[in-house]
Chimera marker file (.cmm) of the C-alpha trace (Angstrom):
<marker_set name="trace">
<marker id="1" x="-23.939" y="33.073" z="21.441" r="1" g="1" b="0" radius="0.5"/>
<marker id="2" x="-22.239" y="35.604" z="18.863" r="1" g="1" b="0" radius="0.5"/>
<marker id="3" x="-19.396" y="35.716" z="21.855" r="1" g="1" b="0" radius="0.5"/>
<marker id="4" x="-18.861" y="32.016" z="21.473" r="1" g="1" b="0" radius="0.5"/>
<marker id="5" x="-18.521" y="32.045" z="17.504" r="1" g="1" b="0" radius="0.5"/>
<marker id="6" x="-15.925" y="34.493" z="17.778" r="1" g="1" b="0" radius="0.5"/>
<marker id="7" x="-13.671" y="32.931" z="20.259" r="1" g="1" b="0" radius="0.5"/>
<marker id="8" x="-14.361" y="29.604" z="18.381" r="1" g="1" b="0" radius="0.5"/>
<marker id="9" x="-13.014" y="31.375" z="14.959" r="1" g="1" b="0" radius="0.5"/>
<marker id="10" x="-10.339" y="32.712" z="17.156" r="1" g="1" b="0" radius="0.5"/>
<marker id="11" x="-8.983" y="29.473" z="18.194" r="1" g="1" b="0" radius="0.5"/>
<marker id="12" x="-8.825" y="27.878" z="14.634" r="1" g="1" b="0" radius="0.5"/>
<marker id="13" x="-6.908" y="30.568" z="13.479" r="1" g="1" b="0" radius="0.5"/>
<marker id="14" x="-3.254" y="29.356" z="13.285" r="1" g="1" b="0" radius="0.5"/>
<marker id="15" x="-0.230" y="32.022" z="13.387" r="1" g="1" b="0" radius="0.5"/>
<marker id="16" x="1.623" y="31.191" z="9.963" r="1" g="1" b="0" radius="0.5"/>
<marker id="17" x="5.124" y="29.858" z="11.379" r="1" g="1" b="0" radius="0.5"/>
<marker id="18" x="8.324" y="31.760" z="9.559" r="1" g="1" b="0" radius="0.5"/>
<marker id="19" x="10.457" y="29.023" z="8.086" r="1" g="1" b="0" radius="0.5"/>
<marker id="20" x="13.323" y="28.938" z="10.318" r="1" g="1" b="0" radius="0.5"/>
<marker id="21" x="16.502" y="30.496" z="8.850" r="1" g="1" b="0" radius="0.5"/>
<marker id="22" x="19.139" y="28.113" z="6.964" r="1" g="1" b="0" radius="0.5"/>
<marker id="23" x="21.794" y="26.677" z="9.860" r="1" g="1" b="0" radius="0.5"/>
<marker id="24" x="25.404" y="27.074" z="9.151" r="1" g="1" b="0" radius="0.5"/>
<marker id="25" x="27.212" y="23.790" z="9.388" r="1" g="1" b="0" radius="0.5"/>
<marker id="26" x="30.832" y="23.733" z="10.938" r="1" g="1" b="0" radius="0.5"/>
<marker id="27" x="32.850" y="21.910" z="7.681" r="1" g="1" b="0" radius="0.5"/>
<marker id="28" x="32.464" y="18.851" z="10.196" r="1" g="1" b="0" radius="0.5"/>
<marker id="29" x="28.942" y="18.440" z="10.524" r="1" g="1" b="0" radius="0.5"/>
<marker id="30" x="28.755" y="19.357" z="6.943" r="1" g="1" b="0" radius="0.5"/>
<marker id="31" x="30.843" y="16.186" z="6.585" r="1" g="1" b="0" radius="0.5"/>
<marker id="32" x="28.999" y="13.714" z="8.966" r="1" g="1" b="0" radius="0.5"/>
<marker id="33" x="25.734" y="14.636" z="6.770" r="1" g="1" b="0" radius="0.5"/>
<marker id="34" x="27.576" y="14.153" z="3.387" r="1" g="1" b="0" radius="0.5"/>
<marker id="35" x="29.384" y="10.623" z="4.470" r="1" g="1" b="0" radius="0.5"/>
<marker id="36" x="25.445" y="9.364" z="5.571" r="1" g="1" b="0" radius="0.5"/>
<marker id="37" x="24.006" y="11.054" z="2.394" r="1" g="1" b="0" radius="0.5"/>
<marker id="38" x="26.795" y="8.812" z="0.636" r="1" g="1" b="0" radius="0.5"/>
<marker id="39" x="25.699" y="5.830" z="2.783" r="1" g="1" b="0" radius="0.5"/>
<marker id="40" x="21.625" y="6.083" z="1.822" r="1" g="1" b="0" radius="0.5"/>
<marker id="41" x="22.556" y="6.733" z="-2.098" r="1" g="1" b="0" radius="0.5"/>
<marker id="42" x="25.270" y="3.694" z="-1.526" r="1" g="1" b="0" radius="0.5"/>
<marker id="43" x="22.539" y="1.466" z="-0.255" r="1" g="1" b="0" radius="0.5"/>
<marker id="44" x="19.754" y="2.962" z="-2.733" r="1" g="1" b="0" radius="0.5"/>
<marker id="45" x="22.359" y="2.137" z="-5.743" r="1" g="1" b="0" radius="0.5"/>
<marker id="46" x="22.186" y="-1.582" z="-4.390" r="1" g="1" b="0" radius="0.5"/>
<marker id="47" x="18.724" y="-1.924" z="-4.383" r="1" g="1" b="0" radius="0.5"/>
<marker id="48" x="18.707" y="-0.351" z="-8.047" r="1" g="1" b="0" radius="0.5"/>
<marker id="49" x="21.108" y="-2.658" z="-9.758" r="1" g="1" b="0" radius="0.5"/>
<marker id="50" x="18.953" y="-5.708" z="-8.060" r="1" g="1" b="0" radius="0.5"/>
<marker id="51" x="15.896" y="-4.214" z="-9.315" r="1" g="1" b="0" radius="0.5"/>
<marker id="52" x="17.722" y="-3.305" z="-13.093" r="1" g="1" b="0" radius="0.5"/>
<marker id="53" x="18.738" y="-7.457" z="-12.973" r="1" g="1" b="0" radius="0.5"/>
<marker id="54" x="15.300" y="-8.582" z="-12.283" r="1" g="1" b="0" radius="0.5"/>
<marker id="55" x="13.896" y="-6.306" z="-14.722" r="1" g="1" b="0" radius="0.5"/>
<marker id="56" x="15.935" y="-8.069" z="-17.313" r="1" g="1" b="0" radius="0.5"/>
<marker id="57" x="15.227" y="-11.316" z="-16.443" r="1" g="1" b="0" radius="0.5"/>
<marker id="58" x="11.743" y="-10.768" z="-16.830" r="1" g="1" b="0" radius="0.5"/>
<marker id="59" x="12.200" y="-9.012" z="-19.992" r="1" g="1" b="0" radius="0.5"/>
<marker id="60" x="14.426" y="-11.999" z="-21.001" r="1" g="1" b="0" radius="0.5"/>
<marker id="61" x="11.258" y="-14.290" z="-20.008" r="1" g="1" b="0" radius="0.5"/>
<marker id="62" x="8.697" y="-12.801" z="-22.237" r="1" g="1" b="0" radius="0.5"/>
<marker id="63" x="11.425" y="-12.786" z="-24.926" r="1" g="1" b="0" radius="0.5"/>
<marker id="64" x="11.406" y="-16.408" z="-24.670" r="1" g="1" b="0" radius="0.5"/>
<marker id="65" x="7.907" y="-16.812" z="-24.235" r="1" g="1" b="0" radius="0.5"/>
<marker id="66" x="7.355" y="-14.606" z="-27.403" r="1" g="1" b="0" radius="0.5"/>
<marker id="67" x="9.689" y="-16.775" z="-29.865" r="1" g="1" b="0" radius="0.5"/>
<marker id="68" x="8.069" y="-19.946" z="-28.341" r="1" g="1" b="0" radius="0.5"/>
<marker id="69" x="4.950" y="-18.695" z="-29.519" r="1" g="1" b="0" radius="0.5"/>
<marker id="70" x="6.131" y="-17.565" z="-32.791" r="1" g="1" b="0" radius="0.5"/>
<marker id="71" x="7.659" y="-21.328" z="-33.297" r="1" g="1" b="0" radius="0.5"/>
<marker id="72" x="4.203" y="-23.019" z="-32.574" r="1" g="1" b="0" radius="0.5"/>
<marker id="73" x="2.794" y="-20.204" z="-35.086" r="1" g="1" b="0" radius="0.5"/>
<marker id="74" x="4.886" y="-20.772" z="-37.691" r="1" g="1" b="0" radius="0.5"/>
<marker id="75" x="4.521" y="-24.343" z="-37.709" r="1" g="1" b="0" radius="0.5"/>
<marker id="76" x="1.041" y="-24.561" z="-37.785" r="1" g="1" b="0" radius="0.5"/>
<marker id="77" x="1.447" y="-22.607" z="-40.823" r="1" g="1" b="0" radius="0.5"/>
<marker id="78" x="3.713" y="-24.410" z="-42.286" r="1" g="1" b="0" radius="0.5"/>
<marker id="79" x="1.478" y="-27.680" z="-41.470" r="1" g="1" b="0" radius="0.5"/>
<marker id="80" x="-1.834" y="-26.304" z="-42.610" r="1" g="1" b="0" radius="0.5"/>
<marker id="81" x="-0.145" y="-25.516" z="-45.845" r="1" g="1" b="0" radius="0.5"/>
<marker id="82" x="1.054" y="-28.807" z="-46.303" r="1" g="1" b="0" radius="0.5"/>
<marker id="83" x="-2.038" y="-30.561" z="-45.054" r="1" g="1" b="0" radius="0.5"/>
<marker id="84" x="-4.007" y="-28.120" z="-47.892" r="1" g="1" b="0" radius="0.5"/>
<marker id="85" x="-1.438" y="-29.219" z="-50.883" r="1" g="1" b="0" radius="0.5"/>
<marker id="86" x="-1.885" y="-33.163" z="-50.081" r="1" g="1" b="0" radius="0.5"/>
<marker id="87" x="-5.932" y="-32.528" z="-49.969" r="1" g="1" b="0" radius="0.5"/>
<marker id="88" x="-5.508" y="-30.696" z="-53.309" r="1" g="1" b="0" radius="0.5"/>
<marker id="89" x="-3.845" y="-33.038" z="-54.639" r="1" g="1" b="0" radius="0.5"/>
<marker id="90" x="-6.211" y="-35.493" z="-53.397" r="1" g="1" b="0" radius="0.5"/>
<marker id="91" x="-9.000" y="-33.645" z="-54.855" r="1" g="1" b="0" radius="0.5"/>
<marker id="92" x="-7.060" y="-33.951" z="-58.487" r="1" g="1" b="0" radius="0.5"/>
<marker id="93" x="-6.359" y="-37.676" z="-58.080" r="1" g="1" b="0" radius="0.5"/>
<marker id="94" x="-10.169" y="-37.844" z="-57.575" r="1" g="1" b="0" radius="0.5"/>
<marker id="95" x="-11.179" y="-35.962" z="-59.989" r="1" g="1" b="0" radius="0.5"/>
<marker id="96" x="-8.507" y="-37.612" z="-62.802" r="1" g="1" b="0" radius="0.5"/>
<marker id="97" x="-10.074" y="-40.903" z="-61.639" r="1" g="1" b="0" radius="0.5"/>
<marker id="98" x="-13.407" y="-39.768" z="-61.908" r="1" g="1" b="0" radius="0.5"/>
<marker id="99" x="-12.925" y="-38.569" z="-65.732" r="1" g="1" b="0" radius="0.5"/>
<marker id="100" x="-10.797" y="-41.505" z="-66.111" r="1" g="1" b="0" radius="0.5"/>
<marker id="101" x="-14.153" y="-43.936" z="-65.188" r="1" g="1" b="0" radius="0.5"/>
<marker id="102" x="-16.268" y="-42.072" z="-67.006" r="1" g="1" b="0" radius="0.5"/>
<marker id="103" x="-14.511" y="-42.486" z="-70.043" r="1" g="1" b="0" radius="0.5"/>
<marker id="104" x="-14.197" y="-46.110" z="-69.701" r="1" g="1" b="0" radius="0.5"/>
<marker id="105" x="-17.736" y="-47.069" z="-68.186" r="1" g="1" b="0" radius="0.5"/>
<marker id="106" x="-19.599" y="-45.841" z="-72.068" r="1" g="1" b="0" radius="0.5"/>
<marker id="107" x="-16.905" y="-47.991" z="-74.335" r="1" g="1" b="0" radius="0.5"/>
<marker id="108" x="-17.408" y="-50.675" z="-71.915" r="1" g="1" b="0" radius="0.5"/>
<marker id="109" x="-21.090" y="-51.521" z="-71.920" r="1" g="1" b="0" radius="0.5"/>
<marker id="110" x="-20.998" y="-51.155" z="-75.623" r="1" g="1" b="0" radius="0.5"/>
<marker id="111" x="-20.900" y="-54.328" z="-77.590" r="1" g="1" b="0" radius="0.5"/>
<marker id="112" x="-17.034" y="-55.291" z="-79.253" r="1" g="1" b="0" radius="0.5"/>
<marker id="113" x="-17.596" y="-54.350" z="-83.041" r="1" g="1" b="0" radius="0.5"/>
<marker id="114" x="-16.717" y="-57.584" z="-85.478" r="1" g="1" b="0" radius="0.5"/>
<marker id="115" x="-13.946" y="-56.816" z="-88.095" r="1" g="1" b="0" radius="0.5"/>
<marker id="116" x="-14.493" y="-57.206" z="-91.693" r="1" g="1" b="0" radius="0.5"/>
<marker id="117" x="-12.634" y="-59.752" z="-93.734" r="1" g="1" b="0" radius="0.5"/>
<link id1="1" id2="2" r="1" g="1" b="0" radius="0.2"/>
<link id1="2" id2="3" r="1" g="1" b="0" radius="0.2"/>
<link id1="3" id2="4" r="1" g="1" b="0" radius="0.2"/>
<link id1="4" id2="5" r="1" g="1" b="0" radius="0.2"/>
<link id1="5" id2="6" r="1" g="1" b="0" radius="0.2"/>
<link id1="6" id2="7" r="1" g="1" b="0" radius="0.2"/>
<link id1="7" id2="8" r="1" g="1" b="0" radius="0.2"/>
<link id1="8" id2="9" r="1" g="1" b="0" radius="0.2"/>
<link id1="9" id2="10" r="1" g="1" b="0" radius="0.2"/>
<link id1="10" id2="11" r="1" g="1" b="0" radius="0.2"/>
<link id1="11" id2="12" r="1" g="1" b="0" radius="0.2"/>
<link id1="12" id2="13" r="1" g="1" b="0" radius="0.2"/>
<link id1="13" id2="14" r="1" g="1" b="0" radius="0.2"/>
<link id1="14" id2="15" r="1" g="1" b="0" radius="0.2"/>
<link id1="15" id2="16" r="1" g="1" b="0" radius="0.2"/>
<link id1="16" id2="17" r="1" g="1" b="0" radius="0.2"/>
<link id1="17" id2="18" r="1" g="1" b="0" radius="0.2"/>
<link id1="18" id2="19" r="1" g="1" b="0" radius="0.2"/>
<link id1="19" id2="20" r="1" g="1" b="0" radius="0.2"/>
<link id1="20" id2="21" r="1" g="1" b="0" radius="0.2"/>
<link id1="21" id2="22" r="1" g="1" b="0" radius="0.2"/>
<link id1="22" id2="23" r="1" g="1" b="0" radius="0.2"/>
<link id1="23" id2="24" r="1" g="1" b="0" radius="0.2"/>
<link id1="24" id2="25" r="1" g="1" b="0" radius="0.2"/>
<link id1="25" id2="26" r="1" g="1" b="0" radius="0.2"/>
<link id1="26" id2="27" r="1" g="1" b="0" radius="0.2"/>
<link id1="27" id2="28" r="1" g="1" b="0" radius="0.2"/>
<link id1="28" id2="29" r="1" g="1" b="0" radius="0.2"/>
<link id1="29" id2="30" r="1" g="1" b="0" radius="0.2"/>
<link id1="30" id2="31" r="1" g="1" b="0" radius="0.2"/>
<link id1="31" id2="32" r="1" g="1" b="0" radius="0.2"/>
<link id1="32" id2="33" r="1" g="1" b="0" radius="0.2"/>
<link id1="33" id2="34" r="1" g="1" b="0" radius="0.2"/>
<link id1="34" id2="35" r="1" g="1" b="0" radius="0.2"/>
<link id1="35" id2="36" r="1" g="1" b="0" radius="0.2"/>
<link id1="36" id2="37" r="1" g="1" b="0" radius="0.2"/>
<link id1="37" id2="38" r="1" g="1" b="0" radius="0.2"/>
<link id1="38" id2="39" r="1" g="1" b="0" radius="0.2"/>
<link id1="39" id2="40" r="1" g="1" b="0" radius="0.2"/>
<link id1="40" id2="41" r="1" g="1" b="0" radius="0.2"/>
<link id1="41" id2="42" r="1" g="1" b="0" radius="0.2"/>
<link id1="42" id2="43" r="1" g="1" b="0" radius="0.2"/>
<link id1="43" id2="44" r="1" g="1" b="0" radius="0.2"/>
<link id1="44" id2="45" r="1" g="1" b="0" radius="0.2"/>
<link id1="45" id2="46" r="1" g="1" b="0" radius="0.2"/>
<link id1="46" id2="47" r="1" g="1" b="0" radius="0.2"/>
<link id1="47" id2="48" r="1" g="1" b="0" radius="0.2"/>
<link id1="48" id2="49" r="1" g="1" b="0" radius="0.2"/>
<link id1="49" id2="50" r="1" g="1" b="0" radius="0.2"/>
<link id1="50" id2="51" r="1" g="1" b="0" radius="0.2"/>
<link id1="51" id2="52" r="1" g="1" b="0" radius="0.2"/>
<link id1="52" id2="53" r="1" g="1" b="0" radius="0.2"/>
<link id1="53" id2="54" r="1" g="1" b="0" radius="0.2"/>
<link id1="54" id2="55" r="1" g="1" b="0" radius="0.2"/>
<link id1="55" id2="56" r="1" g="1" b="0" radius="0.2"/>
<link id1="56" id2="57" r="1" g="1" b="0" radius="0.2"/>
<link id1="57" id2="58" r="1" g="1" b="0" radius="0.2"/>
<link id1="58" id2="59" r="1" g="1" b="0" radius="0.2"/>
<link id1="59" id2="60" r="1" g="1" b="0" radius="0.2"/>
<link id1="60" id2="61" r="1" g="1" b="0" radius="0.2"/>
<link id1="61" id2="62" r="1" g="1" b="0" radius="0.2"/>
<link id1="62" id2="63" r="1" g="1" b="0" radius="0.2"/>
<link id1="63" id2="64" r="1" g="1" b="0" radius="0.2"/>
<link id1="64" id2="65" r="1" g="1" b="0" radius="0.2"/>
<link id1="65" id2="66" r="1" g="1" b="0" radius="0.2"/>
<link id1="66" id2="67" r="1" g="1" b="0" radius="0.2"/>
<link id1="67" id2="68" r="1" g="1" b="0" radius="0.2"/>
<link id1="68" id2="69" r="1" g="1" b="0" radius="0.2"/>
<link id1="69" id2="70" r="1" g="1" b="0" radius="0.2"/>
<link id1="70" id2="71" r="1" g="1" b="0" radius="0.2"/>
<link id1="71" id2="72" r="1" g="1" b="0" radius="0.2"/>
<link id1="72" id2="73" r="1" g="1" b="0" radius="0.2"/>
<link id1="73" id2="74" r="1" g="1" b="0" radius="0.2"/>
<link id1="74" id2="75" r="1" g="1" b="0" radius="0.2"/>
<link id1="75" id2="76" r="1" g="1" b="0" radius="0.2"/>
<link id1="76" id2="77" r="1" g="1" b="0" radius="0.2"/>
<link id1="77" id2="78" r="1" g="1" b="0" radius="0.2"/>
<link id1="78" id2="79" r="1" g="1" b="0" radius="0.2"/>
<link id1="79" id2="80" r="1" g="1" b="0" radius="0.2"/>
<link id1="80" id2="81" r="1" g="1" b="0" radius="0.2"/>
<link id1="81" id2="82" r="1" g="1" b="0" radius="0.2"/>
<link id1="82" id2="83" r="1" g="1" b="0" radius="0.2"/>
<link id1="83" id2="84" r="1" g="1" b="0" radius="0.2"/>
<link id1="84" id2="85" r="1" g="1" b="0" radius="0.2"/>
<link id1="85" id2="86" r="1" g="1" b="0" radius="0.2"/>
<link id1="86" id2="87" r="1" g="1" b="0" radius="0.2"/>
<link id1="87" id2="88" r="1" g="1" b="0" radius="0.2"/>
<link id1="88" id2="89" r="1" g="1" b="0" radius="0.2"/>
<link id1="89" id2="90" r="1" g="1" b="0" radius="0.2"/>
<link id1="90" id2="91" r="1" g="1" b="0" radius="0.2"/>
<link id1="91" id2="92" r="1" g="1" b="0" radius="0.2"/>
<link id1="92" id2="93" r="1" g="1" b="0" radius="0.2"/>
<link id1="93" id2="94" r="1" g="1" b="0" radius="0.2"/>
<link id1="94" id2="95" r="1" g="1" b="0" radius="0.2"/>
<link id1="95" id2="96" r="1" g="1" b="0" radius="0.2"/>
<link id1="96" id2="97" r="1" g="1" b="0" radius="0.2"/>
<link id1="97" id2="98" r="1" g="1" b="0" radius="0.2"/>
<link id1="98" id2="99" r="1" g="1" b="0" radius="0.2"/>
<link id1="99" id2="100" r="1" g="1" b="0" radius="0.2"/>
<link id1="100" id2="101" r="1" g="1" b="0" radius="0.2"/>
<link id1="101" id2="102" r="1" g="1" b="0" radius="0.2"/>
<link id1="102" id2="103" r="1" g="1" b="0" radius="0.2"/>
<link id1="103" id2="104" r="1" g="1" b="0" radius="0.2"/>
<link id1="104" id2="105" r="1" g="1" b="0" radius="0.2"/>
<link id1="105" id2="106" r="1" g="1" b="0" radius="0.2"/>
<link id1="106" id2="107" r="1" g="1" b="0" radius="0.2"/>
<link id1="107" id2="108" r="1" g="1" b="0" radius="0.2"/>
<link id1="108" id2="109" r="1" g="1" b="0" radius="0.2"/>
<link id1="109" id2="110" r="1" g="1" b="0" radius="0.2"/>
<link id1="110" id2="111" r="1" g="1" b="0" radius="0.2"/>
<link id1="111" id2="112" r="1" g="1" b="0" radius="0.2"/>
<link id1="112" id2="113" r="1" g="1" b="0" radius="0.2"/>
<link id1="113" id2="114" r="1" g="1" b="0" radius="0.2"/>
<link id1="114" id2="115" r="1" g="1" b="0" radius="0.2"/>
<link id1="115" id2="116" r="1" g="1" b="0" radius="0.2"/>
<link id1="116" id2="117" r="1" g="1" b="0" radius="0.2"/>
</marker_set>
């Protein structure tokens, strides 16, 4: 039984690989591996300027969406305001003709007074 542990342990055990050593390239597979390392950043520089574009747009989106929503704000401001002054001043129209009546209503139900000749 202890035999089997052993040769089990012994099997898991992997030999740590050396990293291979650094291949010299001849100047012209050095330059076949530069012109497809240009060709991959070429294509990735593509795919970045689309990307860069459609961030904008969206950006430009929620810009627009943003002042929209600003313009409904700021009229309803500007509406309630106005809808608050004209209740005011209905409130002092009311009132003016409410002192106004109450004046009037006493001297009314009072008999005319007679001169004296």
């Amino acid at each position: 039984m202890s035999e089997n542990k052993i040769e089990e342990n012994q099997e898991e055990q992997v030999p740590v690989q050396e990293q291979p050593e650094e291949k010299k390239l001849s100047p012209e597979e050095y330059a076949e591996a530069r012109k497809k390392a240009m060709a991959h950043l070429t294509n990735e520089i593509e795919y970045l300027e689309v990307e860069v574009k459609y961030e904008k747009l969206v950006a430009d989106v929620e810009e627009h969406k943003t002042r929209g929503i600003t313009a409904i704000a700021t009229r309803a401001q500007f509406f309630a305001r106005q809808q608050q002054a004209q209740q005011q001043a209905h409130q002092q129209a009311q009132a003016v003709n409410l002192e106004s009546d109450g004046e009037q209503q006493p001297t009314a139900s009072k008999p005319p007074r007679a001169l004296k000749k």
